[in-house]
Short mmCIF file of the C-alpha atoms (twelve columns), coordinates in Angstrom:
data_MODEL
# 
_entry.id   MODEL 
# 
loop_
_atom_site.group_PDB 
_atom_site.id 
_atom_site.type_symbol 
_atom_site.label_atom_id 
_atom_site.label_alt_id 
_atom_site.label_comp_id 
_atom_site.label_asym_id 
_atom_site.label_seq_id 
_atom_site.Cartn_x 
_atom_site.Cartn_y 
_atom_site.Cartn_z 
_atom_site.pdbx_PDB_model_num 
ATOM 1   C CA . UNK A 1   -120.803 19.324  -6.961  1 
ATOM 2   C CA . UNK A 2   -118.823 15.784  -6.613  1 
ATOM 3   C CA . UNK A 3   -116.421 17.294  -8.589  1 
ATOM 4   C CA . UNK A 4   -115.840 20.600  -6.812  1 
ATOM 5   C CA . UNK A 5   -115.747 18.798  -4.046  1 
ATOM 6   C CA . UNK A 6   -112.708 17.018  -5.074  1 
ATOM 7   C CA . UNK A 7   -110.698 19.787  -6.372  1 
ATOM 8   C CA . UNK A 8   -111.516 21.912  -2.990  1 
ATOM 9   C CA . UNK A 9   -109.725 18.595  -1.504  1 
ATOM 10  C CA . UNK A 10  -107.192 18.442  -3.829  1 
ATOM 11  C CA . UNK A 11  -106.192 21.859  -3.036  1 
ATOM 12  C CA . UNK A 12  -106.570 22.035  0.760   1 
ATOM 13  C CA . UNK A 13  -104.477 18.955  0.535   1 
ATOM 14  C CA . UNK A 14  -101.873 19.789  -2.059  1 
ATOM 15  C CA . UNK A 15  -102.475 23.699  -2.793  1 
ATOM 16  C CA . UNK A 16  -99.786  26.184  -1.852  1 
ATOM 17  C CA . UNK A 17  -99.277  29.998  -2.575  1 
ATOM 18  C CA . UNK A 18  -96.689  30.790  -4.974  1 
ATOM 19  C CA . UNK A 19  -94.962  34.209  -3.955  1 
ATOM 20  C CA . UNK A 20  -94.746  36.474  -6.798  1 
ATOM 21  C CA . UNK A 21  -90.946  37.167  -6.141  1 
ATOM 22  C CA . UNK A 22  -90.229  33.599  -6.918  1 
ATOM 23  C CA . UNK A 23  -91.525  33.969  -10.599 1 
ATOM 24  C CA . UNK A 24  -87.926  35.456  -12.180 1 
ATOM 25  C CA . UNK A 25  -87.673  36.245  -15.725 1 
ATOM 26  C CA . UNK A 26  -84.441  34.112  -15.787 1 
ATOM 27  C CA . UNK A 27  -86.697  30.992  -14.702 1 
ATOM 28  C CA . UNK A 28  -88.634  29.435  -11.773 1 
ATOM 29  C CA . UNK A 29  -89.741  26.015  -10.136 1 
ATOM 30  C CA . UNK A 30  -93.880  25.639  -9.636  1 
ATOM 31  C CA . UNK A 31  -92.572  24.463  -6.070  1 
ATOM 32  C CA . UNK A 32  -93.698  25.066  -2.284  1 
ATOM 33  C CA . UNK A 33  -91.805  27.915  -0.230  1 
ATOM 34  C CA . UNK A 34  -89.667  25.685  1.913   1 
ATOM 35  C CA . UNK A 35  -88.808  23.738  -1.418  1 
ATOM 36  C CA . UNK A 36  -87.742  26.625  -3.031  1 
ATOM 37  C CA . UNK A 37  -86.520  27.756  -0.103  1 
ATOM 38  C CA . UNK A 38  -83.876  25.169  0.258   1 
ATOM 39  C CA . UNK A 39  -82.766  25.432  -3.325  1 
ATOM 40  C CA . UNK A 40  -81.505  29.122  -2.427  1 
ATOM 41  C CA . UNK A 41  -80.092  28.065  0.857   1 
ATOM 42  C CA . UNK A 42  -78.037  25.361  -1.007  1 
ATOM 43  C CA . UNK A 43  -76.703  27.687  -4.312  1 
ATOM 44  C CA . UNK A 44  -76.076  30.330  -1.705  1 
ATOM 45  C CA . UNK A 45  -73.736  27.878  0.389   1 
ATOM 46  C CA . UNK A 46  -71.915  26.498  -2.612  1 
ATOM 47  C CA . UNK A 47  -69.882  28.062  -5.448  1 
ATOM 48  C CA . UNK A 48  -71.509  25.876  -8.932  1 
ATOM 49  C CA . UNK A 49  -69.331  23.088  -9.997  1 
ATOM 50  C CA . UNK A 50  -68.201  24.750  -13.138 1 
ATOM 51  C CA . UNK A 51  -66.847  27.954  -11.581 1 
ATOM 52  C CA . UNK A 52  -65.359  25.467  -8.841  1 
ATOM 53  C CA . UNK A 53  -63.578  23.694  -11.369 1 
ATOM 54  C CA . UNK A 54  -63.080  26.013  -14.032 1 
ATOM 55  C CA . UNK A 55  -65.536  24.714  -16.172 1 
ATOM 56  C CA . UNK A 56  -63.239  21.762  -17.377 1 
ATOM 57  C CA . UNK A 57  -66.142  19.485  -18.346 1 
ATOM 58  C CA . UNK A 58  -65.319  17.045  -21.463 1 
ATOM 59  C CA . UNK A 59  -67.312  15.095  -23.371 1 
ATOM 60  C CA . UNK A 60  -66.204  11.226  -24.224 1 
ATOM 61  C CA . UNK A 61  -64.579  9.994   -27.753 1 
ATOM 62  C CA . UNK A 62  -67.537  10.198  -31.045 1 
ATOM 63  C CA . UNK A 63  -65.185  7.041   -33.047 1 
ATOM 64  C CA . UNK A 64  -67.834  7.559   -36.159 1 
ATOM 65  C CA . UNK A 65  -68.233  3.629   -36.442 1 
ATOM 66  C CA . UNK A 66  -67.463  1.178   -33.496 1 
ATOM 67  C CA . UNK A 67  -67.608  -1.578  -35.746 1 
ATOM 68  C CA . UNK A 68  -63.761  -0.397  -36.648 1 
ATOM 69  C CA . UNK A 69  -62.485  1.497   -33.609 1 
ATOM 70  C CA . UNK A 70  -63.752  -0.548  -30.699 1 
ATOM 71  C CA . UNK A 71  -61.911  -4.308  -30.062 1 
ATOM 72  C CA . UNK A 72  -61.922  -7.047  -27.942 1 
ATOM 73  C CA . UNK A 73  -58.879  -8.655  -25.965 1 
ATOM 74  C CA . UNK A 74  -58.403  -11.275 -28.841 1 
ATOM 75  C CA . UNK A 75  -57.962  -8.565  -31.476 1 
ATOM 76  C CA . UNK A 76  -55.721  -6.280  -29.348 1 
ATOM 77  C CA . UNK A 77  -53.760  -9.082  -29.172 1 
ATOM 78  C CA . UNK A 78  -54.045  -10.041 -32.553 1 
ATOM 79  C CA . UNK A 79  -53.081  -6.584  -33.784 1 
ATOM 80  C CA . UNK A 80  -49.754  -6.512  -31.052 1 
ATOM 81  C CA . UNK A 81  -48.394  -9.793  -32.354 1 
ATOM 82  C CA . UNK A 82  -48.113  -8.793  -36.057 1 
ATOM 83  C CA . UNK A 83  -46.539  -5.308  -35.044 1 
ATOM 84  C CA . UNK A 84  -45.392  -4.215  -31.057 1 
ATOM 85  C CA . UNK A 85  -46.152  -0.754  -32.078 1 
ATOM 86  C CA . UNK A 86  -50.316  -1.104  -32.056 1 
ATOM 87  C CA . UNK A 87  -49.867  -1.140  -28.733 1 
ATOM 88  C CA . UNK A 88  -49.310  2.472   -28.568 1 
ATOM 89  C CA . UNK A 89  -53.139  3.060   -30.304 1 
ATOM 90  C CA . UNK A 90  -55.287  0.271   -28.185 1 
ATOM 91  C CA . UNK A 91  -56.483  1.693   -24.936 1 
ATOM 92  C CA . UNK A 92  -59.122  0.017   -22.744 1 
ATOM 93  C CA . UNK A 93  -62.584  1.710   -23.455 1 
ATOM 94  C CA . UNK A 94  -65.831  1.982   -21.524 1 
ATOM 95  C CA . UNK A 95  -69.245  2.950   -22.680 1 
ATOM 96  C CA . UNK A 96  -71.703  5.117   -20.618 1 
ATOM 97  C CA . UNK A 97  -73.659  1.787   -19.833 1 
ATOM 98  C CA . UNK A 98  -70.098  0.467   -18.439 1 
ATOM 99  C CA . UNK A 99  -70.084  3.557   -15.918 1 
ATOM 100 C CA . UNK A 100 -72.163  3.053   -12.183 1 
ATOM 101 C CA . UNK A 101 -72.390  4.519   -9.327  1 
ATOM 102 C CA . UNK A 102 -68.882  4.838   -7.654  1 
ATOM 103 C CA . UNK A 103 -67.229  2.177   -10.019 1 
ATOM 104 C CA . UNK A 104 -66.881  1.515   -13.464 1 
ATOM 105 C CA . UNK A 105 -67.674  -2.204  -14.666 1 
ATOM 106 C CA . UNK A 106 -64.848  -2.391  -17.989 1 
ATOM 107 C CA . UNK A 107 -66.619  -5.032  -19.987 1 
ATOM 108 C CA . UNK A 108 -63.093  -6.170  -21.816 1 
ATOM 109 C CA . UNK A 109 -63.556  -3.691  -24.720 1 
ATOM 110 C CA . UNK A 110 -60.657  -1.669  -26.060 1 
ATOM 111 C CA . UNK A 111 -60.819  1.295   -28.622 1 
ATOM 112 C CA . UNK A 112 -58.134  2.130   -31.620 1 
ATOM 113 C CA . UNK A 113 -57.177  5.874   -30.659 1 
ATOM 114 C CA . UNK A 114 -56.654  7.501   -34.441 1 
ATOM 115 C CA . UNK A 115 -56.570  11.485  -34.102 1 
ATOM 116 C CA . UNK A 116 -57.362  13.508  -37.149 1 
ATOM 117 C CA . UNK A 117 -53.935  13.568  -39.497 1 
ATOM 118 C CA . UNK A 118 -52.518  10.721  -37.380 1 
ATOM 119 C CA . UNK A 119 -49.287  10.196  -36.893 1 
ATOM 120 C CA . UNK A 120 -48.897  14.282  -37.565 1 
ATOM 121 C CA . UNK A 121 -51.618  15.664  -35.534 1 
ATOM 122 C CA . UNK A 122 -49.207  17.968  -34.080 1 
ATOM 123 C CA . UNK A 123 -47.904  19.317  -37.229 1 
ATOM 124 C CA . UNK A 124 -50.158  22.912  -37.264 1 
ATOM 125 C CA . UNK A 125 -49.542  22.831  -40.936 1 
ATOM 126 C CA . UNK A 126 -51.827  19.531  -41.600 1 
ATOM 127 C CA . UNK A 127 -55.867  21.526  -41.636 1 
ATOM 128 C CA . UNK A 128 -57.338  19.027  -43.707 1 
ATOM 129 C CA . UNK A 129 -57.402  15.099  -44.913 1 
ATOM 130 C CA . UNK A 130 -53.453  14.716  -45.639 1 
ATOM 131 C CA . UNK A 131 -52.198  11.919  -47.808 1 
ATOM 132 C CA . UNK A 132 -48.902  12.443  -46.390 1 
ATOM 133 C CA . UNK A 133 -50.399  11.530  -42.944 1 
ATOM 134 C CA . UNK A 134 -51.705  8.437   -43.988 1 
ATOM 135 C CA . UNK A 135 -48.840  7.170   -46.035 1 
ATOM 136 C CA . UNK A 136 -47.191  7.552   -42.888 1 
ATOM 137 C CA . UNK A 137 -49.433  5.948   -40.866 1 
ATOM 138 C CA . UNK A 138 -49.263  3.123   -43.056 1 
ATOM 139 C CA . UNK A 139 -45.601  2.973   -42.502 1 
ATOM 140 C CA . UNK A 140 -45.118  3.250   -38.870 1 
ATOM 141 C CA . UNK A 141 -48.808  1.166   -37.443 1 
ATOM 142 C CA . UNK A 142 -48.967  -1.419  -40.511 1 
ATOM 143 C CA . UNK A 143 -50.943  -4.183  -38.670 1 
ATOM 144 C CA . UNK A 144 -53.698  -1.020  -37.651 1 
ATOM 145 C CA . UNK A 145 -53.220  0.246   -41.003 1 
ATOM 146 C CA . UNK A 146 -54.462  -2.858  -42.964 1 
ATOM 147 C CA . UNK A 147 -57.339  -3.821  -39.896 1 
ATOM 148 C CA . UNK A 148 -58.943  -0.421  -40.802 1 
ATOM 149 C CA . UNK A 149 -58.711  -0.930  -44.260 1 
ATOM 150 C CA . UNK A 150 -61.626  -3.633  -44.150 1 
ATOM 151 C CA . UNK A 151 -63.406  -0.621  -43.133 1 
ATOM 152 C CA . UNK A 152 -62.622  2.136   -45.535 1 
ATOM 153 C CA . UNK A 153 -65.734  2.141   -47.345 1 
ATOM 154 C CA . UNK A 154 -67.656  2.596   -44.309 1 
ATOM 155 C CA . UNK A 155 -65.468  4.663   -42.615 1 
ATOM 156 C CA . UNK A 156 -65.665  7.343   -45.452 1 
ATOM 157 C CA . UNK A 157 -69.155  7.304   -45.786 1 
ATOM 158 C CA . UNK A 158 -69.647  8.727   -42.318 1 
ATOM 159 C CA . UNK A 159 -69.660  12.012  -42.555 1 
ATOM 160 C CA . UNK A 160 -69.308  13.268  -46.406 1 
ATOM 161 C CA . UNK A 161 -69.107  17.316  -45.231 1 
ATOM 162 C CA . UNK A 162 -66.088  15.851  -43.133 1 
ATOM 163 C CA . UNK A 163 -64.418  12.404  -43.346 1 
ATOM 164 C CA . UNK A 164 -61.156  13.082  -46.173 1 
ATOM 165 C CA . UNK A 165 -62.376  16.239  -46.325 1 
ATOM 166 C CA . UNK A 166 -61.585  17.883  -42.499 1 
ATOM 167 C CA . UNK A 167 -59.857  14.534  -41.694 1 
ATOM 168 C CA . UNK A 168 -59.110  11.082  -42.726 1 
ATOM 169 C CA . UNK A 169 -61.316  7.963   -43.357 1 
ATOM 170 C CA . UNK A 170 -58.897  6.280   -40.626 1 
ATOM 171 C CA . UNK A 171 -59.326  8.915   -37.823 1 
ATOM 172 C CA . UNK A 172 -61.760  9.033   -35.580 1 
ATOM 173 C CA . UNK A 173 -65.021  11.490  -36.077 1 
ATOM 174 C CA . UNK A 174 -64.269  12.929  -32.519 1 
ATOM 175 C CA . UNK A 175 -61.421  12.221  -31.156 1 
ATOM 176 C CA . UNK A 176 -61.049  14.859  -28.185 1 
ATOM 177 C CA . UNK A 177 -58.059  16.651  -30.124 1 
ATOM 178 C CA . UNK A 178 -57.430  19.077  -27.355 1 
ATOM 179 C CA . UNK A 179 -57.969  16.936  -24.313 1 
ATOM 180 C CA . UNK A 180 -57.458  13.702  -24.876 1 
ATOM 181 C CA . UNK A 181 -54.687  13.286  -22.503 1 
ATOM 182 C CA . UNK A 182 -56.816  13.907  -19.699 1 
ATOM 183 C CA . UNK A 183 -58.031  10.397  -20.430 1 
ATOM 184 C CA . UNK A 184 -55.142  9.334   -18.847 1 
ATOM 185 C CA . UNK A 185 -55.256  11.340  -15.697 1 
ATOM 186 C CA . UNK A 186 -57.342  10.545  -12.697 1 
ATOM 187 C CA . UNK A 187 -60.780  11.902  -13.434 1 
ATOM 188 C CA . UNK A 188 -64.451  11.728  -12.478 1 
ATOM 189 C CA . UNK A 189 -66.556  10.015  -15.274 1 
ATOM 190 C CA . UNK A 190 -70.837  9.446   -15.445 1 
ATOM 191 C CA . UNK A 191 -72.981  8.900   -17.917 1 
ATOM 192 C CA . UNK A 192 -75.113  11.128  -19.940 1 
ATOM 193 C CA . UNK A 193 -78.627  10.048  -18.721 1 
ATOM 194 C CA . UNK A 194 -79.299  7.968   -15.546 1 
ATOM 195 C CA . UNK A 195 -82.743  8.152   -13.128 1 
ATOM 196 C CA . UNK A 196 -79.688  9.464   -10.379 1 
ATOM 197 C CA . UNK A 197 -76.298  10.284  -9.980  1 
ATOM 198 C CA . UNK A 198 -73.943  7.739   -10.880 1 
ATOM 199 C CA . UNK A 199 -69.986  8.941   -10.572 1 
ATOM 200 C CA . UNK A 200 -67.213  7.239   -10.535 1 
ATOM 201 C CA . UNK A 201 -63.944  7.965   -9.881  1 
ATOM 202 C CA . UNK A 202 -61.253  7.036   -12.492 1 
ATOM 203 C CA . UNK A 203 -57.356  5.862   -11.903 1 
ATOM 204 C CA . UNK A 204 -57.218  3.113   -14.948 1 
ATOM 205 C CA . UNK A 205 -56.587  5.622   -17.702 1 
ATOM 206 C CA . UNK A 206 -59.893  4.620   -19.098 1 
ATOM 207 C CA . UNK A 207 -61.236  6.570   -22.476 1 
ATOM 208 C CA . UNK A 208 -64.760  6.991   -22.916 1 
ATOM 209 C CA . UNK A 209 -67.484  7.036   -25.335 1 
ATOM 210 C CA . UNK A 210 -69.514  9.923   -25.707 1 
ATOM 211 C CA . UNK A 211 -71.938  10.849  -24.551 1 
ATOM 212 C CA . UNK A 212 -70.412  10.218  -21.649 1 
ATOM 213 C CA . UNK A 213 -68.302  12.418  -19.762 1 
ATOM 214 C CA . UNK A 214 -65.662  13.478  -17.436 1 
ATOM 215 C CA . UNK A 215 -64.300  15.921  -15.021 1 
ATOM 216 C CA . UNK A 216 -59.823  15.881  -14.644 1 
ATOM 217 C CA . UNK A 217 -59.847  15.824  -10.791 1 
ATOM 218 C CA . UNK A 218 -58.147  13.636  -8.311  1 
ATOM 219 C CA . UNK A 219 -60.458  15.202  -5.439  1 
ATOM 220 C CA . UNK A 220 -62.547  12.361  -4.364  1 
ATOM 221 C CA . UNK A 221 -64.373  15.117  -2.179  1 
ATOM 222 C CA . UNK A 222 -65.958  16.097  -5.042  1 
ATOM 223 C CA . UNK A 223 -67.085  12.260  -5.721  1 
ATOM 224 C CA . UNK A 224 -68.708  12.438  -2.218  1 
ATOM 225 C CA . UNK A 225 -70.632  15.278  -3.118  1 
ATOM 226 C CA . UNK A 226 -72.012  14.271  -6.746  1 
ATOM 227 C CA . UNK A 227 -73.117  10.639  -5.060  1 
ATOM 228 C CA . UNK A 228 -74.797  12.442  -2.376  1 
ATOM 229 C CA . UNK A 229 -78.521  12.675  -1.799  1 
ATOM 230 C CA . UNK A 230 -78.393  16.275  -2.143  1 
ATOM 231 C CA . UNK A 231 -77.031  16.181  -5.154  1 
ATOM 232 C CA . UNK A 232 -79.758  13.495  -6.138  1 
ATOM 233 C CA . UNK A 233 -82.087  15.614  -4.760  1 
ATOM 234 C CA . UNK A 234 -81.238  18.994  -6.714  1 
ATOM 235 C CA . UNK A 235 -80.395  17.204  -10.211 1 
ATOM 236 C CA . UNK A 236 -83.789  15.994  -10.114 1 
ATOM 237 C CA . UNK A 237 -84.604  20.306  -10.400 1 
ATOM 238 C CA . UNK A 238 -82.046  20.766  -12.903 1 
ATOM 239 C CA . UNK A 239 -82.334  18.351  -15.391 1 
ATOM 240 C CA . UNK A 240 -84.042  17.628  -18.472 1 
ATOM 241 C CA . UNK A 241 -86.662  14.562  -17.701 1 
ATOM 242 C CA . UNK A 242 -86.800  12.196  -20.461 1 
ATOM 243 C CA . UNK A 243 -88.796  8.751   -20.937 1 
ATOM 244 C CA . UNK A 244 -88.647  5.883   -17.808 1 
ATOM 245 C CA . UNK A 245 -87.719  9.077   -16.003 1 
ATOM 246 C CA . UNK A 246 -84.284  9.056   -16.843 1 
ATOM 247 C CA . UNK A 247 -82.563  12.494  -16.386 1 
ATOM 248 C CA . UNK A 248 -79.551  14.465  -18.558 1 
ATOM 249 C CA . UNK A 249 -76.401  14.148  -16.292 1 
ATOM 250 C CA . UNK A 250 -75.070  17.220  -19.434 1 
ATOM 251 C CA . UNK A 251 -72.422  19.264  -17.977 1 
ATOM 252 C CA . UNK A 252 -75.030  21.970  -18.698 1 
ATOM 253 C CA . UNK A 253 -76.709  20.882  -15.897 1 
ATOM 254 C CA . UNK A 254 -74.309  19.240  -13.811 1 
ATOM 255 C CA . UNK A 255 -71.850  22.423  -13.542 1 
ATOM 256 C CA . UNK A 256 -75.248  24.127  -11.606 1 
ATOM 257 C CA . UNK A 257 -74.454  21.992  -8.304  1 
ATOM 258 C CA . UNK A 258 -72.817  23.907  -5.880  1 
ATOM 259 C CA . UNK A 259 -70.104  22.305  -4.350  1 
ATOM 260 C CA . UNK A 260 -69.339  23.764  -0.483  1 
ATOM 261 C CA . UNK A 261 -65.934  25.377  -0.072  1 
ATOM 262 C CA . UNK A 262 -64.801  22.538  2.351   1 
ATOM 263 C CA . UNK A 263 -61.970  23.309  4.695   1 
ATOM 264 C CA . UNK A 264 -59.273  19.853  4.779   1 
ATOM 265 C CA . UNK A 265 -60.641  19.122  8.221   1 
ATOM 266 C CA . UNK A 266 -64.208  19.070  6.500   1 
ATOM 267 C CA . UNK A 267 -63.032  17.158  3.504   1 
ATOM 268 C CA . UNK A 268 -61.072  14.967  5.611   1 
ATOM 269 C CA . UNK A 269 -64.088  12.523  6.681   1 
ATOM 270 C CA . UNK A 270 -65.517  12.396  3.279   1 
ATOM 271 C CA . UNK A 271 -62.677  11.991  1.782   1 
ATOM 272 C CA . UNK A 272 -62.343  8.782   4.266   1 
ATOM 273 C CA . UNK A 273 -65.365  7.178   3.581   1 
ATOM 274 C CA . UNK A 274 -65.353  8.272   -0.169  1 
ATOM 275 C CA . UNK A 275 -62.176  5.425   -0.696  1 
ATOM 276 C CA . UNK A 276 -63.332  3.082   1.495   1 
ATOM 277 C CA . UNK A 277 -66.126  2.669   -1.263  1 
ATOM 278 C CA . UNK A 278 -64.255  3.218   -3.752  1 
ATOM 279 C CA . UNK A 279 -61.808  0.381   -2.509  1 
ATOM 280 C CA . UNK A 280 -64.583  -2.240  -2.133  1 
ATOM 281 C CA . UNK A 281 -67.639  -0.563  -3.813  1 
ATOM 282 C CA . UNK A 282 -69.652  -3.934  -3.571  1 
ATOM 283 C CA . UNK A 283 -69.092  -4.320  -0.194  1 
ATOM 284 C CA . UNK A 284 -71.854  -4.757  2.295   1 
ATOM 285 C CA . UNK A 285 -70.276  -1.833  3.959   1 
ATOM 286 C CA . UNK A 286 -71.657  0.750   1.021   1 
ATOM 287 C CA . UNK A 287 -74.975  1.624   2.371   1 
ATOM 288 C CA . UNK A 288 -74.007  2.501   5.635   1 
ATOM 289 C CA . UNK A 289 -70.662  4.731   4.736   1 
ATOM 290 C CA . UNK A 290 -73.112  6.389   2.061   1 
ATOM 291 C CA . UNK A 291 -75.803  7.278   4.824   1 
ATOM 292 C CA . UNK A 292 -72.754  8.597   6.775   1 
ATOM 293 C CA . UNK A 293 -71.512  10.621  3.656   1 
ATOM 294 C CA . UNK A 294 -75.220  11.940  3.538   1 
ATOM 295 C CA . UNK A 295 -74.900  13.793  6.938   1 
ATOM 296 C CA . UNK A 296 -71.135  14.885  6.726   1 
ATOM 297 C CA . UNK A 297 -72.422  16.250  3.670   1 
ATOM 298 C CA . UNK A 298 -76.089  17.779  5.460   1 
ATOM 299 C CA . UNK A 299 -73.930  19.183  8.029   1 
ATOM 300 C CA . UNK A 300 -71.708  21.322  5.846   1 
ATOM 301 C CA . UNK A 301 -74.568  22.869  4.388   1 
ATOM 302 C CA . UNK A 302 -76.287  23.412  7.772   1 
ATOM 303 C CA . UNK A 303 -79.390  21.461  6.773   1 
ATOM 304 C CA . UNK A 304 -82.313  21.475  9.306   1 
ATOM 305 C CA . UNK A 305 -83.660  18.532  10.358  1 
ATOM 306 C CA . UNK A 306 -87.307  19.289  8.299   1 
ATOM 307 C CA . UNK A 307 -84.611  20.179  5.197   1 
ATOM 308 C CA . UNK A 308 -83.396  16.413  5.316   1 
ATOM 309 C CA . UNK A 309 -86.727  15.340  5.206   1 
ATOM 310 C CA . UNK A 310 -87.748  17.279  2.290   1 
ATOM 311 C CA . UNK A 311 -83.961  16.256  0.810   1 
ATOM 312 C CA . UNK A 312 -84.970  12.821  1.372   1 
ATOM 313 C CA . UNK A 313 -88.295  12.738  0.164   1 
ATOM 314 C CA . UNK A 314 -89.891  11.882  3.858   1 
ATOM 315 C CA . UNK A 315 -91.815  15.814  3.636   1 
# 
């Protein structure tokens, strides 16, 4: 009786009728009305981030072993002084651990950029491991040359259906063949798994480590939006859960967030308070412009005041 006594509580308290309409064959949320409710409203005033951006989503640099490909200042400088020309493979690296909310913190680390069939990877006639790629190499990045060498037996062992099979011991496992320029354009970068949304906005030319990834955009509207609480608030929907409730920031789930088809004027104060953070993201300043992002960013998609609340987790 105790016990039935409970669960009649329970239920009274936290009990809510699930419409059958709600239950699609394509998927549902166990959620209250005005919950799901409020997920509609939102996809219905947004176009999803990948149709707003074409779906240009890319996934960071797989180097195979880090031990070889990722430096420190000392041996970039190391590898510069016994040949100028290593400069041209050394560019400043960050990890998804490196990447926070708004800002990245680079913690000094560099990583030797090798493509598959290096220096010809744009030769279309080079398919697989080429000895006449690395003799090259070898010739025109000597000092890089010889500091991979100390790795060759590791290197090769790293992937025996691939490594001097598809590619070269010296290149990289995954080295973003068809986008890796876009490293060096402005871009939006987060990590693969966070407990919430942690963007930053790129202008350093950083290259990243997978699983991390990145989004070629100079819109810092778009920064406003991922940082915001609704976005916070629908990830939490979208995304796989996984221990220390941590969630998948995938582009499989991140290109679901519909972004509002902002006019300039609407952009405009986002935009504002979007680089005043990103100027001086440790400032004091950061709570209060983000709480002011929050309802620029309620107001565009015409959220009630009980909507907040549930946005916000006060309902």
């Amino acid at each position: 009786t105790a016990q039935l006594a409970r669960l009649e509580e329970t239920l009274a308290n936290k009990g809510f009728i699930m419409p059958v309409s709600s239950l699609r064959a394509e998927g549902w949320n166990l959620e209250k009305p005005e919950v799901l409710a409020l997920m509609e409203k939102l996809r219905a005033a947004g176009k999803p981030l990948g149709e707003y951006v074409n779906g240009r989503f890319y996934r960071g640099v797989v180097t195979g072993l880090n031990d070889a490909f990722v430096i420190d200042g000392p041996m970039r400088e190391r590898l510069i002084a016994e040949d100028p020309k290593s400069k041209e493979l050394i560019k400043p690296w960050l990890r998804g651990r490196d990447i926070k909310k708004w800002k990245s913190e680079w913690a000094g680390l560099y990583v030797i950029f090798v493509p598959w069939h290096f220096p010809l990877h744009n030769d279309p006639s080079v398919q697989g491991a080429s000895e006449k790629a690395e003799k090259a190499f070898q010739h025109q990045y000597p000092a890089v040359y010889k500091y991979l060498l100390n790795f060759r037996d590791q290197l090769s062992k790293r992937n025996v259906d691939e490594t001097g099979i598809r590619y070269e011991w010296y290149a990289l496992q995954r080295c973003a063949a068809t986008y890796y320029k876009e490293f060096e354009e402005p871009k939006i970068i987060w990590g693969n798994m966070a407990t919430s949304p942690k963007f930053a906005f790129d202008r350093d030319d950083y290259y990243i480590s997978a699983p991390a990834n990145l989004l070629p955009a100079s819109d810092t509207y778009l920064v406003g939006l991922l940082n915001s609480s609704i976005c916070n608030w629908l990830i939490a929907f979208l995304a796989a859960v996984r221990g220390g409730n941590f969630l998948e920031f995938k582009p499989m789930y991140v290109e679901q967030l519909p972004v509002f088809p902002a006019t300039a004027s609407q952009k405009a104060p986002i935009i504002e308070r979007v680089n005043k953070i990103l100027a001086a993201p440790d400032s004091p300043d950061v709570p209060r412009l983000e709480a002011e992002i929050d309802k620029l960013v309620y107001a565009l998609y015409g959220l009630t005041q009980e909507e907040i609340e549930i946005v916000e987790g006060r309902r």
